[in-house]
N, C-alpha and C positions, 0 to 999 in steps of 0.2 A: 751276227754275233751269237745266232743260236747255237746248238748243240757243239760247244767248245770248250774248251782246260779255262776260260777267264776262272781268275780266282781274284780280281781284284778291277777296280775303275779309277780310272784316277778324275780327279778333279777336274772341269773345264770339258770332257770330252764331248761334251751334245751342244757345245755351242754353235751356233748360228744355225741349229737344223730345228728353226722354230717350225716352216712347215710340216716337220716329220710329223704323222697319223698312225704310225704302227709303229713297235717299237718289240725285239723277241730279243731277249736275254735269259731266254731259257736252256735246259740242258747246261749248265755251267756249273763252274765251283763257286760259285760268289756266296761269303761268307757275309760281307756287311756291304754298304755302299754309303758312299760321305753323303751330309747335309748337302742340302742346295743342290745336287748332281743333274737333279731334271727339273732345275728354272730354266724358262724360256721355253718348253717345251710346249706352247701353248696349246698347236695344235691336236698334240697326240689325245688320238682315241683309243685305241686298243692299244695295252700291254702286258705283256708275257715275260713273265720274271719267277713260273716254276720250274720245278726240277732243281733248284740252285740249295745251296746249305744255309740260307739265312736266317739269323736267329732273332735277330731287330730291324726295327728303320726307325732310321731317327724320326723326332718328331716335323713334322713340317715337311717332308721327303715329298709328299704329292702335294704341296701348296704351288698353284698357279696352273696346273695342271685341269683348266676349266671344261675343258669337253671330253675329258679323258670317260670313255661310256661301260669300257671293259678288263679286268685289272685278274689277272688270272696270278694266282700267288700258292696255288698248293704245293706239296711235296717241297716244301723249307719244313725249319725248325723254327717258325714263327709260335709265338706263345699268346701275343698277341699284336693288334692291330693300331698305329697312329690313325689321326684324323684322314678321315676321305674328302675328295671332292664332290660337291652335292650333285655333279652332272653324273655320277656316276649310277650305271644302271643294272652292271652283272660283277659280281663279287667271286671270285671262284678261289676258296681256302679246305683247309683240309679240317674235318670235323675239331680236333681238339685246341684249333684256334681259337679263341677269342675273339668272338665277333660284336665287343662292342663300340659302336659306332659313334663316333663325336660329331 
């Protein structure tokens, strides 16, 4: 789903891909993505969700997301930041984010 027109996710799409570890929705249009979109995704490590237009996440959007280690987010119109997973170890946003962390 990298470098594609997605402008939109719908609800349910990452069910039962608990072992998925990598995860690129990058180069897209994606404007918002619904609550709860990435439960179950226990195993993911690395994901890639720059280059897209997003402006929020909902709150809670990485909860459950426990070994998630790399979370690349620049080049949105992020303003700022929901809560992180405390596994998390490389943050990659674009300076005028708000980087602060709950």
């Amino acid at each position: 789903m990298n470098t594609g027109n997605l402008s939109s996710l719908p609800a349910g799409i990452f069910s039962g891909l608990n072992n998925l570890e990598r995860l690129f929705l990058s180069r897209n249009n994606l404007s918002s993505l619904p609550a709860g979109i990435f439960s179950g995704l226990n195993n993911l490590e690395w994901f890639y969700l720059y280059n897209n237009n997003l402006r929020s996440l909902p709150a809670g959007i990485f909860s459950g997301l426990n070994n998630l280690e790399s979370l690349y987010l620049y080049n949105n119109n992020l303003s700022c930041l929901p809560s992180l997973p405390s596994s998390l170890e490389r943050l990659y946003v674009d300076s005028q984010t708000d980087n602060d962390i709950d």
